[in-house]
VOBA-1610 file (N, C-alpha, C; in pm, whole numbers, padded with zeros to 5 digits, always signed):
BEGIN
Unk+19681+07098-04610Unk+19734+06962-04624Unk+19738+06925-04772Unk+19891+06902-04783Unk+19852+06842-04953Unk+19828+06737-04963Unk+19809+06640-05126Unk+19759+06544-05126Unk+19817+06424-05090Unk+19942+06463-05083Unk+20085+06337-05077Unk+20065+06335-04900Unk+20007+06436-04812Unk+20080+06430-04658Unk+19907+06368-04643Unk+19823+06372-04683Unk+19697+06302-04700Unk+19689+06182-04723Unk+19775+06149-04834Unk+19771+05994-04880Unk+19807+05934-04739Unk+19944+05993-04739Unk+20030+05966-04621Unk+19961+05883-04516Unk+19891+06055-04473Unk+19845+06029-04302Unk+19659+05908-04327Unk+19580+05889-04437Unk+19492+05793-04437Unk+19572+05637-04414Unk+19692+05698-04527Unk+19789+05509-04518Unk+19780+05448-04365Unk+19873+05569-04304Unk+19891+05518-04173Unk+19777+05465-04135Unk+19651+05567-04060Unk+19539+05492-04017Unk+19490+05401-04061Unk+19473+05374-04133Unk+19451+05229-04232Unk+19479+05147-04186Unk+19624+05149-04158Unk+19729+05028-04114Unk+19749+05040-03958Unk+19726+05134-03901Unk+19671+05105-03766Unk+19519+05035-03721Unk+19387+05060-03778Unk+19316+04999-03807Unk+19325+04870-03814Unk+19357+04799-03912Unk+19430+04696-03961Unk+19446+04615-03826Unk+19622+04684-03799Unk+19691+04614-03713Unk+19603+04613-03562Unk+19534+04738-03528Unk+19438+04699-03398Unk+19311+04607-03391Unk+19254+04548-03512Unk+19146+04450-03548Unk+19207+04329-03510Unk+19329+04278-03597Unk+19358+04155-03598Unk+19421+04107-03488Unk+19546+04217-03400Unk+19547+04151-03322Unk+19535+04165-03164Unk+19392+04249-03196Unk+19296+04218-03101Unk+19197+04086-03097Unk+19163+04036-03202Unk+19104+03931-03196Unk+19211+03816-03206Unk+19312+03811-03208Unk+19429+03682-03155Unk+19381+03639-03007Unk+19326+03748-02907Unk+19339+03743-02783Unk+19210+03750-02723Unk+19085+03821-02784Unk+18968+03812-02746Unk+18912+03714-02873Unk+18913+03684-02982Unk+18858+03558-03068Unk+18954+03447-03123Unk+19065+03428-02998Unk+19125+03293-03015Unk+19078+03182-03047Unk+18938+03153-03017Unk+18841+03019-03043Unk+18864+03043-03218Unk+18789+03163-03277Unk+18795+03172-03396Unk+18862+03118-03486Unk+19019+03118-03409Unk+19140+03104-03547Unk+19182+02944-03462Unk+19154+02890-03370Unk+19192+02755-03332Unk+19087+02646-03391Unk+18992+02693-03405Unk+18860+02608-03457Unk+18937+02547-03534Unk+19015+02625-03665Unk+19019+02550-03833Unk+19173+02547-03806Unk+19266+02541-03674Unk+19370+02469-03648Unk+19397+02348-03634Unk+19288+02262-03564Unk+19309+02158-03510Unk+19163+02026-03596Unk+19162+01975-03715Unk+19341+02017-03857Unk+19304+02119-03879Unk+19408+02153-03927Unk+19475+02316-04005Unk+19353+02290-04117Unk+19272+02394-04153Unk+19211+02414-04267Unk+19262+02575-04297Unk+19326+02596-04417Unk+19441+02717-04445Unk+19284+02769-04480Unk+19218+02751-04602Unk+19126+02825-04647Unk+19044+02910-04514Unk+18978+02816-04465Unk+18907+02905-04350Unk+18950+03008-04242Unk+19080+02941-04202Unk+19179+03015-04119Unk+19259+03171-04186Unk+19262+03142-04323Unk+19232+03277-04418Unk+19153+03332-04375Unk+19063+03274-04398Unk+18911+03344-04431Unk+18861+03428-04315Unk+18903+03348-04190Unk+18878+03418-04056Unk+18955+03563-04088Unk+19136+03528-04085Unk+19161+03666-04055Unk+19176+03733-04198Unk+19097+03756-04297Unk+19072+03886-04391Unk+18940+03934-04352Unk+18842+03871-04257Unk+18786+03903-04210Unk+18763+04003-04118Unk+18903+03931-04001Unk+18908+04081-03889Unk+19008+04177-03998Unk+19048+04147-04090Unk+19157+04221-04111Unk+19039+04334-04221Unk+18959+04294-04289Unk+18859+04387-04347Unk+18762+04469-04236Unk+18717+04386-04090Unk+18669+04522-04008Unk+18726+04624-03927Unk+18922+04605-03907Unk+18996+04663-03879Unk+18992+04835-03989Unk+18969+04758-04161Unk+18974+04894-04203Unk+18863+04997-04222Unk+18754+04880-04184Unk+18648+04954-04153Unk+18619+05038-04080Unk+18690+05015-03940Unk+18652+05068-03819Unk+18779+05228-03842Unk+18842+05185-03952Unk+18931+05329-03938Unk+18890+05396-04069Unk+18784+05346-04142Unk+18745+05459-04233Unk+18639+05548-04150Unk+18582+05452-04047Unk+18458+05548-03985Unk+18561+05615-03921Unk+18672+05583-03814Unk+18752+05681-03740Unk+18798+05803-03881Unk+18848+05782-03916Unk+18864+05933-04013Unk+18720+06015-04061Unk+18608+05918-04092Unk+18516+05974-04132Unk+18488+06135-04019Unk+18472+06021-03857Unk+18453+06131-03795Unk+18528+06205-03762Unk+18673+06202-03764Unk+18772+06292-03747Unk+18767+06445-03790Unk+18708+06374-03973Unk+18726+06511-04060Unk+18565+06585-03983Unk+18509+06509-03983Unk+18344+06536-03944Unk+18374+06689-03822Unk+18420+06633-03676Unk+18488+06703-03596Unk+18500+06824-03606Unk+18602+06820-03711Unk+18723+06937-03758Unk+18570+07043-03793Unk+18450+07007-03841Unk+18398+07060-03913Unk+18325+07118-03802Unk+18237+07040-03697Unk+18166+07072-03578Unk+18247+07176-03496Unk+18382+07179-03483Unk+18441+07207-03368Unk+18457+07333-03473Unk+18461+07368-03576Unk+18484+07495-03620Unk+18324+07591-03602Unk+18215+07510-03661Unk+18093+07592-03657Unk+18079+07582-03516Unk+18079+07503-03390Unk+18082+07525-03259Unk+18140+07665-03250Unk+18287+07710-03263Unk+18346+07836-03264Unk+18260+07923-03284Unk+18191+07882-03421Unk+18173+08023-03403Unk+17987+08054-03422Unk+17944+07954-03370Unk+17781+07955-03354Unk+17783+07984-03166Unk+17837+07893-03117Unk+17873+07942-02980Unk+17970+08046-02919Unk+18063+08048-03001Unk+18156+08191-02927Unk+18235+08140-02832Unk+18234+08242-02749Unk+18285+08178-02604Unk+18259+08062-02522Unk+18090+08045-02543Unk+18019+07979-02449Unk+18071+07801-02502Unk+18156+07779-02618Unk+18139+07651-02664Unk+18230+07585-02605Unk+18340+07597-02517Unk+18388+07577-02444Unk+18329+07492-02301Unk+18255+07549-02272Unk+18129+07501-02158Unk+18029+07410-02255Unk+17959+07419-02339Unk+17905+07329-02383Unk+17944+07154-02469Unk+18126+07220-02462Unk+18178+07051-02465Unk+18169+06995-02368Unk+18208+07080-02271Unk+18195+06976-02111Unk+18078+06937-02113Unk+17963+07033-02088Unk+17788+06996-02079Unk+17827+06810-02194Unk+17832+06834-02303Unk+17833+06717-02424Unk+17943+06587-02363Unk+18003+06617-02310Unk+18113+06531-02237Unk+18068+06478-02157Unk+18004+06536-02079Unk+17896+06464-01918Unk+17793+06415-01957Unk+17753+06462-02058Unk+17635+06348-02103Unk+17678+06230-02155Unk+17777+06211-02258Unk+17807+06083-02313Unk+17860+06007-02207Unk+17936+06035-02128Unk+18004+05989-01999Unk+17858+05952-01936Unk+17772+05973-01916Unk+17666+05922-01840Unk+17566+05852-01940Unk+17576+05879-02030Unk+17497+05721-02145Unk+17574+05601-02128Unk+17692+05643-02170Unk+17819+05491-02134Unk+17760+05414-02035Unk+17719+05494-01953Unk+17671+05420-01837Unk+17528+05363-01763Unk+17436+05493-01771Unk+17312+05457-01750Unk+17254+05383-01858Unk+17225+05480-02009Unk+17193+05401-02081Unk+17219+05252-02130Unk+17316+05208-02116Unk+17366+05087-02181Unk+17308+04987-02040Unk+17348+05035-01941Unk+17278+04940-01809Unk+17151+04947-01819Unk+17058+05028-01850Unk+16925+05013-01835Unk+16863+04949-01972Unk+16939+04918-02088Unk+16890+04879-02208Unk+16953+04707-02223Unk+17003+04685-02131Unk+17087+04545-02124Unk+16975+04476-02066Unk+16963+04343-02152Unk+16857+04228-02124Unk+16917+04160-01932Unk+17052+04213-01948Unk+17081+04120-01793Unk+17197+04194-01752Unk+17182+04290-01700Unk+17289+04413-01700Unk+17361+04352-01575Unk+17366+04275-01450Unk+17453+04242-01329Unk+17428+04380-01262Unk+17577+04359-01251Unk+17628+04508-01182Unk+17639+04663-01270Unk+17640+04735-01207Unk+17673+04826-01290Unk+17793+04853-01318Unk+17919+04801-01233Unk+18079+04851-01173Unk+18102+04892-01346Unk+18085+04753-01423Unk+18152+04708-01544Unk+18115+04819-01636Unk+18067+04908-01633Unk+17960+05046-01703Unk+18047+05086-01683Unk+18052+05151-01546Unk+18127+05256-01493Unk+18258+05280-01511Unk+18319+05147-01541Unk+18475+05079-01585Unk+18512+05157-01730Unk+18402+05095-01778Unk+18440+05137-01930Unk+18437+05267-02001Unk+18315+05347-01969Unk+18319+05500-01961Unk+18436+05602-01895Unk+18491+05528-01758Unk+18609+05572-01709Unk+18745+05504-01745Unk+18759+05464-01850Unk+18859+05407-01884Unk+18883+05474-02007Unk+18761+05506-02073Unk+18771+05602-02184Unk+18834+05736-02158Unk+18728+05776-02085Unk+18758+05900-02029Unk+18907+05946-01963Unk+18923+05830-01894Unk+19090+05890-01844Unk+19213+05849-01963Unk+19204+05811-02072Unk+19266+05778-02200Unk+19264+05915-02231Unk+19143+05938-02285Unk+19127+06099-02332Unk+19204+06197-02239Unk+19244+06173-02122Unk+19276+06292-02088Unk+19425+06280-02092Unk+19439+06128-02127Unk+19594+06079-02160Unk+19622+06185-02292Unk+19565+06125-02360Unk+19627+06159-02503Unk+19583+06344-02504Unk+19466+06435-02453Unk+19455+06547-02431Unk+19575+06624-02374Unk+19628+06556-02266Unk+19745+06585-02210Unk+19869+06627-02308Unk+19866+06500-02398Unk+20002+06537-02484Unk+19958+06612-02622Unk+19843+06651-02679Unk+19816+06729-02737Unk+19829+06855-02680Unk+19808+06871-02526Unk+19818+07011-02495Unk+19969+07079-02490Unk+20019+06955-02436Unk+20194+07003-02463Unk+20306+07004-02569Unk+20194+06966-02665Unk+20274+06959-02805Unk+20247+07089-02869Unk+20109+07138-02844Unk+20096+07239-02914Unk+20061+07379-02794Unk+19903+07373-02800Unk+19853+07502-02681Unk+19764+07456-02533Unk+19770+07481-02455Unk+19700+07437-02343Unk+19540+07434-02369Unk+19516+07535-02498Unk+19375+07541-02521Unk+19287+07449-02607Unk+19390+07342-02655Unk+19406+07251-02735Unk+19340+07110-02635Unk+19375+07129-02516Unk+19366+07044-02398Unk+19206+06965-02399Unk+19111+07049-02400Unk+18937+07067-02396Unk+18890+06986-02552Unk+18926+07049-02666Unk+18868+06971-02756Unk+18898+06855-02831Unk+19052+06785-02747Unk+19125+06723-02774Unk+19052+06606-02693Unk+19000+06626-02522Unk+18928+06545-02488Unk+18800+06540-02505Unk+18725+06614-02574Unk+18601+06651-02644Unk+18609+06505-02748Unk+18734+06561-02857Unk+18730+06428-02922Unk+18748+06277-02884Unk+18852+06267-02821Unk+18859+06145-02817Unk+18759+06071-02721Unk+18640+06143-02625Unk+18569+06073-02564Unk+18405+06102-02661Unk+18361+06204-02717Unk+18244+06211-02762Unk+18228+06168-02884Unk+18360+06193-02981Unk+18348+06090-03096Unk+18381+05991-03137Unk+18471+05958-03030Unk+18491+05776-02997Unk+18412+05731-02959Unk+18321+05771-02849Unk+18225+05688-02777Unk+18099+05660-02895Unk+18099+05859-03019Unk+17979+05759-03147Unk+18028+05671-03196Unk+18181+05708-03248Unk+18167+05586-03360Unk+18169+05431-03318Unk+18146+05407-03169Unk+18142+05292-03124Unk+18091+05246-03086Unk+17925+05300-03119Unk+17767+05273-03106Unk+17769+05161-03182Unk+17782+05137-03255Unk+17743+04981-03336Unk+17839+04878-03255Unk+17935+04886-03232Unk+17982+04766-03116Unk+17909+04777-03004Unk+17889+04889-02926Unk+17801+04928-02777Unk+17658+04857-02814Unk+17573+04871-02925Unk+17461+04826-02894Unk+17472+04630-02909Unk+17508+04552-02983Unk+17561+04472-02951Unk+17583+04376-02779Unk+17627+04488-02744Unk+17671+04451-02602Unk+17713+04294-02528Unk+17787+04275-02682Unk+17953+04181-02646Unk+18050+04211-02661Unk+18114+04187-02551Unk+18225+04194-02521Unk+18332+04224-02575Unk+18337+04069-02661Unk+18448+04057-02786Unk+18470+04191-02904Unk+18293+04207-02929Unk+18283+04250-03084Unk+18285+04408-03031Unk+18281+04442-02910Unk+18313+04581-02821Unk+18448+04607-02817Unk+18525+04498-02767Unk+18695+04500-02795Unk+18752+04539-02916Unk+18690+04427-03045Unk+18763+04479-03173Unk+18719+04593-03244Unk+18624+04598-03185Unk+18586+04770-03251Unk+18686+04898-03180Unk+18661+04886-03032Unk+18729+05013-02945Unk+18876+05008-03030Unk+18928+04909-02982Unk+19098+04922-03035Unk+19127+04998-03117Unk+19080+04924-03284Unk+19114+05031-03392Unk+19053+05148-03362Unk+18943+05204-03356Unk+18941+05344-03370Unk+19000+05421-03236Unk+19025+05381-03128Unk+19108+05432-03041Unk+19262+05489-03079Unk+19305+05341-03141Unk+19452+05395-03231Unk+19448+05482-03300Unk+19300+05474-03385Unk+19349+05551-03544Unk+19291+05717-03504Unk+19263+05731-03356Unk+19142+05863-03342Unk+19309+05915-03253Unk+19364+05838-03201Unk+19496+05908-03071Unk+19626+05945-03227Unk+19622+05864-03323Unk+19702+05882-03394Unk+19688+06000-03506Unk+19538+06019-03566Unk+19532+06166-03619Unk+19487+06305-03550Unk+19487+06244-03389Unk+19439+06371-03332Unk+19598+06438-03289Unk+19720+06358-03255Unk+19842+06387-03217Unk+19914+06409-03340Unk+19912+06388-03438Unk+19953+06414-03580Unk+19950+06506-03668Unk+19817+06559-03668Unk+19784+06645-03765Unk+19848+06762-03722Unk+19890+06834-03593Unk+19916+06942-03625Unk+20059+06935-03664Unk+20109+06818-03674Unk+20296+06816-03735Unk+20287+06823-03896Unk+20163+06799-03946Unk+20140+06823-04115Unk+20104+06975-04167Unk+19975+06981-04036Unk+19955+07106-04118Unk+20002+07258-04036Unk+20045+07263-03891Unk+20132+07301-03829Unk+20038+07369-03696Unk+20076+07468-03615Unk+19974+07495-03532Unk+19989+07667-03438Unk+19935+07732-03395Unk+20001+07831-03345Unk+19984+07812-03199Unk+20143+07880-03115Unk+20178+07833-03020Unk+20142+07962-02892Unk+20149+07928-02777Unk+20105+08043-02679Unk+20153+08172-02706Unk+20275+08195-02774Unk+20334+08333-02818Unk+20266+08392-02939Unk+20176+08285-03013Unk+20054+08322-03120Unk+20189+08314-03219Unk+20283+08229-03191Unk+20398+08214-03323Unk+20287+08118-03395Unk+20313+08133-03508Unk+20294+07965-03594Unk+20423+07897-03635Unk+20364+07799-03591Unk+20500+07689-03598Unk+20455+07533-03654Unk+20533+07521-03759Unk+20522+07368-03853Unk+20489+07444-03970Unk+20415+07556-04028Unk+20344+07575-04122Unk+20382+07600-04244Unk+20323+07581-04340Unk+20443+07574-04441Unk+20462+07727-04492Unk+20525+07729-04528Unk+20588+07880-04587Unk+20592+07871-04756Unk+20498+07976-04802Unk+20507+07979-04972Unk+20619+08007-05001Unk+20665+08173-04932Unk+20818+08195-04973Unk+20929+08108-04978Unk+20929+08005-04869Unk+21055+07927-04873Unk+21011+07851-04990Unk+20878+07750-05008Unk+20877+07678-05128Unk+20887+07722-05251Unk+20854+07846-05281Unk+20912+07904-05426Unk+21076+07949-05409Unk+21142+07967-05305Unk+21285+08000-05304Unk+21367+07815-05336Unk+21273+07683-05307Unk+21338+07582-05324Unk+21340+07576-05507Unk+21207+07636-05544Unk+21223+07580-05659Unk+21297+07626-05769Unk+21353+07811-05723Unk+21434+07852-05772Unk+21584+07768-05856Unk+21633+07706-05768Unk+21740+07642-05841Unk+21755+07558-05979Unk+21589+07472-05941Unk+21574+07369-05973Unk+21550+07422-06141Unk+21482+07492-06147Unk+21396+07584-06279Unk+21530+07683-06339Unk+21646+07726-06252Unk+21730+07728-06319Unk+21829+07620-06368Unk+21800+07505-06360Unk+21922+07436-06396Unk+21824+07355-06516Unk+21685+07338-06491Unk+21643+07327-06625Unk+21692+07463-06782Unk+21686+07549-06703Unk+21727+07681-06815Unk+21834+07627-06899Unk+21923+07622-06771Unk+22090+07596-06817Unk+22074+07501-06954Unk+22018+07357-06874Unk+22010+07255-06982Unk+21961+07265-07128Unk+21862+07368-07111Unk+21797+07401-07284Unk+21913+07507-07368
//
């Protein structure tokens, strides 16, 4: 990845971030921005949204943080586990899938029911297998497993600081952005840096030969000019 398809692809998340903070809280912290409506106080009503609009980019520097983090686990997984690491995402998958749930119900000062646990862990979970789905058909079927590896085991960390909390609201504006910004560089990256396909073609990747055959022209028409 060079530095320009880098700049690039942080911009975006950024600005998905961003855009999933603020207007998520239009709809779960409407009180927020009506308070200093009714009169209009501009200053505060600022002040509110650079607020969500500063934990929007927060919540997508930690989503990249762990993204790259990932890339790093899921490679020494390869090859500290071998074969077997395959089976031990699932094992890691069924556990977080069952903290979502037990843990957070048994650590809640007034937990109700449990349904609302069970809701939210499976709401994750079948997302992940949304967006796993179209990672697997964009690129390899084998792509399928750590694609929902990610989006449920390192979504569900980086969303320990909203989870312990355990409101609602401040659970909402957290999930959003890094949901966007984790579905948007997990479906992305392999169109930058490219990927190999069931025929073991590689495809997207860049080619040295073609980029030194572009620059051919260019380096002659500087010649010409001198």
């Amino acid at each position: 990845m060079t530095i320009r398809n880098w700049l690039k692809f942080s911009s975006v998340t950024l600005l998905l971030g961003f855009l999933g903070a603020v207007i998520t809280s239009f709809f779960v912290r409407a009180d927020a921005y009506l308070e200093y409506m009714h009169p209009l106080d501009f200053w505060e009503l600022t002040g509110t949204f650079l607020w969500f609009s500063v934990l929007g980019l927060l919540y997508s520097v930690i989503s990249q943080m762990g993204f790259f983090a990932y890339l790093t686990v899921h490679q020494f997984g390869k090859g500290f586990f071998g074969y077997f690491w395959k089976h031990a995402q699932i094992v890691i998958i069924a556990i977080v899938l069952f903290d979502l749930v037990y843990l957070r119900y048994t650590r809640a000062e007034d937990p109700g029911s449990i349904f609302p646990y069970i809701v939210v862990a499976g709401v994750l979970f079948i997302y992940s297998l949304a967006v796993a789905y179209v990672k697997k058909e964009e690129t390899h079927p084998r792509a399928f497993l750590p694609a929902v590896f990610f989006m449920t085991v390192v979504t569900a960390l980086e969303w320990i600081p909203g989870l312990r909390t355990n409101d609602p609201d401040t659970m909402m504006i957290m999930i959003v952005p890094l949901v966007a910004c984790n579905t948007y560089q997990l479906l992305r990256l392999h169109h930058i840096v490219g990927y190999t396909n069931e025929k073991g073609e590689e495809v997207g990747m860049p080619n040295k030969a073609d980029e030194v055959q572009k620059r051919k022209p260019t380096n002659a028409k500087k010649n010409k000019k001198k």
